[in-house]
N, C-alpha and C positions, 0 to 999 in steps of 0.2 A: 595624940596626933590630930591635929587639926583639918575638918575637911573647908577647901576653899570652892566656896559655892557663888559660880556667878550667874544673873540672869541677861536673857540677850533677846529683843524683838525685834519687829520690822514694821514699817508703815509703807501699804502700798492703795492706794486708791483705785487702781485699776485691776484688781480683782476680779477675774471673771467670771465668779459668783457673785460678787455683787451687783444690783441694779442699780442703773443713775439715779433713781428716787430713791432709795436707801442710803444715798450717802449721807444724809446731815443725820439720819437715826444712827447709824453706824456713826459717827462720831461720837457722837453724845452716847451713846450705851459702850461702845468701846475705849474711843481715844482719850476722850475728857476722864472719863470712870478711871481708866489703869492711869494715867498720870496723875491720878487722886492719889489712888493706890499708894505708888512708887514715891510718891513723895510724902504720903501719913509714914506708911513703915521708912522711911530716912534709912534707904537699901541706896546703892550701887546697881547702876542697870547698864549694860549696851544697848545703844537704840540705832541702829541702822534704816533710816526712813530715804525711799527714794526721791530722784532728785525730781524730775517731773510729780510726784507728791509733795514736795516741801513745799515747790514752787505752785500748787492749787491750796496746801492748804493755808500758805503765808500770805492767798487772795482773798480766799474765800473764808478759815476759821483762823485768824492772825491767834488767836489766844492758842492755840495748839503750838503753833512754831515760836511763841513766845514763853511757853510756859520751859520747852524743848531749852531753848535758849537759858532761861533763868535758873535750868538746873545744871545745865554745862556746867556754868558761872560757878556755881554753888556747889562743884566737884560731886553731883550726882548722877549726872550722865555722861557715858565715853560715847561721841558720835564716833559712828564708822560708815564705811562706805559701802551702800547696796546697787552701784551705777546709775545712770538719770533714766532710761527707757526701759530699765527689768528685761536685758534679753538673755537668752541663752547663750552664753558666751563662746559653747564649741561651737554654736552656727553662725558667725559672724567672723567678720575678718581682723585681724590684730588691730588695722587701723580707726576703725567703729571701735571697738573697745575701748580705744586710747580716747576717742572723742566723748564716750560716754563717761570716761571719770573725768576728763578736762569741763562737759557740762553741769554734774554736781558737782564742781569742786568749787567751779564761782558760783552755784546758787546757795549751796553752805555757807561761805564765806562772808556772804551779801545777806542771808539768811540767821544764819547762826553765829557769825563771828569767829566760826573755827571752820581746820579741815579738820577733815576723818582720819583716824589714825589707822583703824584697822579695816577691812575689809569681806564681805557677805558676797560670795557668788550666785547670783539669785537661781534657786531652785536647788541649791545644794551643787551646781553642773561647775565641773575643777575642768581644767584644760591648760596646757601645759606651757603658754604666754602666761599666764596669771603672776607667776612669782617676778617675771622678767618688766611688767609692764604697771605691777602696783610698787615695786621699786623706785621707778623712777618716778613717782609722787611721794615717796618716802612714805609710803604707810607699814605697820610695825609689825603686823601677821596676817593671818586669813583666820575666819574662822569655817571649819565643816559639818558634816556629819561624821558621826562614828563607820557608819556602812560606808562611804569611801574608800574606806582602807580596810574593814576586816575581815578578814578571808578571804579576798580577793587579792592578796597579797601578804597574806598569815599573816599581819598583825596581830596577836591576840588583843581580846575583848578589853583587857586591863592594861593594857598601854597606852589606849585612847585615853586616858584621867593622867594623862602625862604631855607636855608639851615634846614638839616636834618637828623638824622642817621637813619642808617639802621641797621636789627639783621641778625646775622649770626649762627655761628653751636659753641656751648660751650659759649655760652654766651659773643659771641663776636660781637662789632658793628664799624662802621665807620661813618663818616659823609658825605653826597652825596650834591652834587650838580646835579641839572636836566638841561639838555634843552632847550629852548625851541622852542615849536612844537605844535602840536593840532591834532587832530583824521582826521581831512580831510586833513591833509597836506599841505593845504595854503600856510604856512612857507617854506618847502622844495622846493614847487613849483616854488613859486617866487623867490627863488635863481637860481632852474637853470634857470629860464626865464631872469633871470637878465643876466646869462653867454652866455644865446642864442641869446641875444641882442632881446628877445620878449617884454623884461620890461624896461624900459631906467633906470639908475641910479637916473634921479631924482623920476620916480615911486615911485622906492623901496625904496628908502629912506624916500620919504613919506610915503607912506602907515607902513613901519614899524616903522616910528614917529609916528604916527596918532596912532596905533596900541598899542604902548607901552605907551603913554596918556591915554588910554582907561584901559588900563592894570592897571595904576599907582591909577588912580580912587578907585579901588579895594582896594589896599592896604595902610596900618596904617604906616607900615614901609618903609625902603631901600629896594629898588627892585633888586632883580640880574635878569638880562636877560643874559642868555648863548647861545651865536649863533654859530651852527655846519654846517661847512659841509664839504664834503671829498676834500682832496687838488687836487685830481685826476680830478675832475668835469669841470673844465674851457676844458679840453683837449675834452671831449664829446659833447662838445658846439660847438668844430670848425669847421669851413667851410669857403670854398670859402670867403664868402661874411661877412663870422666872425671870423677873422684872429688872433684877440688880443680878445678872452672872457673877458681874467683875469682883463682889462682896467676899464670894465664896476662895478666890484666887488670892484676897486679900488675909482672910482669916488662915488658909491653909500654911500663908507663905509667916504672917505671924507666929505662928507656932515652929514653922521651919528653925526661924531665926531664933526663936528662943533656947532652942538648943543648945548647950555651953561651948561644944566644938565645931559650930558651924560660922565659920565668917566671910561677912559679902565682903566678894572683891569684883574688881574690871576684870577685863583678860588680862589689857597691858598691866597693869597689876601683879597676877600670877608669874605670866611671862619674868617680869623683871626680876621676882623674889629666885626663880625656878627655872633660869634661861634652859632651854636644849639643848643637847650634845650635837655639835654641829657636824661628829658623822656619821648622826642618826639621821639619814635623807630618806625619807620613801616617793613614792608617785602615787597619788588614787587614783581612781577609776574617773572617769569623765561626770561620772551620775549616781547619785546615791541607788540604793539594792531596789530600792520602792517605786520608785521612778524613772524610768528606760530611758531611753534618749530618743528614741521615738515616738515619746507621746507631744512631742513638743514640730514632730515633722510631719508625721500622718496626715495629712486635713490642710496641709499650708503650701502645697506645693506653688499655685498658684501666686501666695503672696509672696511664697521665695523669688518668684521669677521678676517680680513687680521692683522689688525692694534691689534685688541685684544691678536691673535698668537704671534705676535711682541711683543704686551707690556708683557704679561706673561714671555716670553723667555729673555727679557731684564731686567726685575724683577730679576728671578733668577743669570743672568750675573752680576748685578751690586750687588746682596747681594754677592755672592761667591767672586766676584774681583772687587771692589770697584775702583780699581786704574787705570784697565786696560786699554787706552786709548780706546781701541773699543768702549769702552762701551758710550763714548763720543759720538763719531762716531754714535752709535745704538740707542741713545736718539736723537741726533740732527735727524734723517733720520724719526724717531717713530713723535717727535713734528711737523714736517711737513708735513709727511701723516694726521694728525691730525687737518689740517686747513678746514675754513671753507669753502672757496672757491670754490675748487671741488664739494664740494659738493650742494652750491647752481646753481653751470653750470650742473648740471644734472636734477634740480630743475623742474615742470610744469612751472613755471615762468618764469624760463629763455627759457624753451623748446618753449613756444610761443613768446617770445623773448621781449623786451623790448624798444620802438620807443626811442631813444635819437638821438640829433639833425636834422643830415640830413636822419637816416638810422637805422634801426633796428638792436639792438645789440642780440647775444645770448650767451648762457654761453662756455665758453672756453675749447673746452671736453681734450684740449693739458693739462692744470691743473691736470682735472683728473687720466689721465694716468702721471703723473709725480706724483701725489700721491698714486696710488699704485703703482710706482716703489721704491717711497718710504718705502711704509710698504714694500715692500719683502724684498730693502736693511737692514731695520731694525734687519726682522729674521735671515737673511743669517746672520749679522756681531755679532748677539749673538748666533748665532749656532756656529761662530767660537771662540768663548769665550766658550762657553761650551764644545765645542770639543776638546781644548786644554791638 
């Protein structure tokens, strides 16, 4: 029996661990390095990069969104869609939702030459417009985490390695792909221990052999294992004395592959070989088990209140003058105050800060004040739409 192993990352620039002067090193030790990577080992990857990301790095490192692009071509990457401003999609309203895939969809297209097929709820956060509203772009599933659904709805553990739909709002559904991952995080761990050179490549390759043997046991059918993690992570791993993280993820994942019954596939891939019983519907939870839905509100109430001023006054701008370029302008400014970022750097979590590699990271408070500079530009540039 064959195990179908696919890999799936994300490109977000606005990371609120990251400092604005670490961005050109963080490219080059992360983004450059894993598209090295991903294209030496000739693997199959999901790359879900957001659209306010495409749209900096297709400014500022055009070989990143070109290289992105040349391997589309070259049937080695499936883009998917992670929205243009990264928000939490339960704290927003259906209609920001809609605007934020209609904004990545023409910066892909203009970008990449494709749309996105499938779809990344940023932070793992499901909410129950999702299936109803990436329909009506035609993209072909979602993908999650495994803790969305386990236990919180008795899924057992080994039906996440199986495709699945989910329900949404009007009687609408999709079909998901999960993760995988596990409630102590083992998984995640031992990736970045792999990039911190804690775990050797050949470790982790075994162990996540050994792992997926154990796995395969479980199951009657084709297993999908979906391995995530963010493309930015090798960069958080470097140091002195660990120059090349992304080396270590490279060797692990070549030994993966050499395995006789391991083969990279997309999701749509899977999906197609192994469609879902469509009346297997569940619902998950709003927010993965790791991550509350209040680490994303705690610390923002202020900028909820800013951003709501905004989107009302942009409401009425865009019904009166549908055409007027502001209004453009006043949606892009509103989607970005909108993201999740800020607001997880005001977070307890990040307030006590986060140990990664050599040095304790905290949240990025420059973010935040760029997101309410955002919601003001919002009002201001529909106040001048309505003032006219």
């Amino acid at each position: 029996m064959n195990i179908y192993l696919g890999l799936a990352t994300n490109y977000n620039l606005q990371t609120d661990i990251l400092l604005k002067e670490e961005e050109s090193d963080m490219v080059s030790i992360a983004y450059i390095a894993m598209q090295t990577i991903f294209e030496d080992l000739d693997i199959k990857t999901n790359h879900f990069p957001v659209g306010w990301t495409t749209e900096k790095l297709n400014e500022s490192y055009p070989e990143i969104t070109n290289n992105i692009k040349k391997q589309i071509n070259k049937g080695r990457i499936e883009l998917g869609s992670h929205t243009y401003g990264h928000p939490i999609i339960p704290l927003i309203l259906t209609r920001d939702f809609i605007k934020q895939i209609e904004f990545e969809l023409e910066i892909d297209k203009k970008v990449y030459g494709k749309s996105p097929i499938g779809f990344y709820p940023p932070e793992w956060c499901y909410d129950p417009t999702i299936p109803e509203v990436i329909n009506k772009f035609d993209f072909s599933w979602i993908m999650l985490l495994n803790s969305n659904v386990v236990d919180s709805y008795r899924l057992d553990f080994s039906e996440t390695f199986k495709p699945h739909y989910v329900k949404g709002t009007n009687n609408s559904y999709s079909p998901v792909s999960f993760v995988y991952g596990d409630k102590n995080l083992e998984i995640r761990t031992d990736i970045f221990n792999l990039f911190d050179n804690k775990l050797s490549p050949k470790e982790f390759a075994s162990k996540f052999l050994i792992r997926l043997e154990k796995e395969k046991g479980d199951i009657l059918d084709n297993l999908f294992v979906l391995l995530y993690f963010d493309i930015e992570t090798p960069f958080f791993a470097y140091r002195e004395n660990n120059k090349n993280p992304a080396k270590n993820m490279y060797l692990a994942l070549e030994e993966i592959f050499s395995a006789n019954n391991i083969e990279s596939v997309f999701i749509s891939e899977f999906l197609e070989m192994f469609p879902p019983n469509k009346e297997d519907k569940i619902v998950p939870q709003m927010f993965a088990t790791y991550k509350p839905l209040n680490m994303w509100k705690i610390g923002s109430e202020k900028l909820d209140l800013l951003i709501e001023e905004a989107r009302q006054k942009i409401y009425l701008a865009e019904d009166l003058y549908p055409k007027d370029p502001l209004v453009l302008e006043a949606w892009k400014n509103l989607l970005l105050a909108e993201g999740a970022d800020p607001r997880i750097a005001v977070s307890p979590r990040r307030l006590e800060g986060i140990p990664l590699g050599n040095k304790i990271r905290y949240g990025n408070f420059e973010r935040v004040i760029d997101a309410y500079n955002f919601a003001i530009n919002a009002k201001k540039l529909a106040h001048q739409i309505l003032d006219k």
